[in-house]
C-alpha positions, 0 to 999 in steps of 0.5 A, spaced: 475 673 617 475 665 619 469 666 621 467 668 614 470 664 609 468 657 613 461 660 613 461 661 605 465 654 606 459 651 608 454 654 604 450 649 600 450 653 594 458 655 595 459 647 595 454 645 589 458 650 585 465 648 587 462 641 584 460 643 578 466 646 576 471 641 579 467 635 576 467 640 569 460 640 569 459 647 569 465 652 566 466 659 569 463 662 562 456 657 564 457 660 571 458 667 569 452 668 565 447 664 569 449 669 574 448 675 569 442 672 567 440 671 576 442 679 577 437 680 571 432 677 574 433 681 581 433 688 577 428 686 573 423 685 580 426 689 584 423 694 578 417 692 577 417 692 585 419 700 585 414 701 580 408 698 584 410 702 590 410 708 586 403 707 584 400 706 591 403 713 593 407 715 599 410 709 603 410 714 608 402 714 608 403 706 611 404 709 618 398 714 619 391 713 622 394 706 626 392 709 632 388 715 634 396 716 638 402 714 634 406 712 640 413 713 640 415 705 637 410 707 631 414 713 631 422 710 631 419 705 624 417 711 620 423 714 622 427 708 620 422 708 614 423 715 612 431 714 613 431 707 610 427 710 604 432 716 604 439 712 603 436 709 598 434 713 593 440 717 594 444 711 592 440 710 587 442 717 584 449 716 585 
């Protein structure tokens, strides 16, 4: 748990952001809304994202015709894909 909190310690954006509050150049309010407004943005481009993907049919389709043999590497990242992909659409629908 040390090795967390100096890493977070040492984070640039960490440290800009604990200067602005102490030198009251940014109020908690401020902070809270600007990290809405970010959150926002990664929604709103992680859906748009979504969106492309969809229309470029089945992800999936990335790991045919490569080679005349898939090898076994090939083989282990669609995997990993498929499970990747899978996990997520799951938590999604939680």
């Amino acid at each position: 748990m040390g090795h967390l909190r100096a890493t977070l310690e040492a984070n640039p954006l960490t440290r800009l952001q604990k200067y602005l509050l102490h030198q009251k150049l940014l109020s908690q309010k401020h902070l809270k809304a600007l990290e809405a407004d970010i959150q926002g943005a990664i929604d709103r481009a992680w859906q748009e994202a979504q969106e492309q993907m969809a229309s470029m049919g089945d992800s999936l389709q990335m790991f045919d015709h490569v080679y005349a043999e898939p090898s076994p590497y090939l083989e282990a990242q669609r995997q990993a894909w498929q499970q990747f992909r899978t996990a997520h659409e799951e938590a999604a629908h939680a």
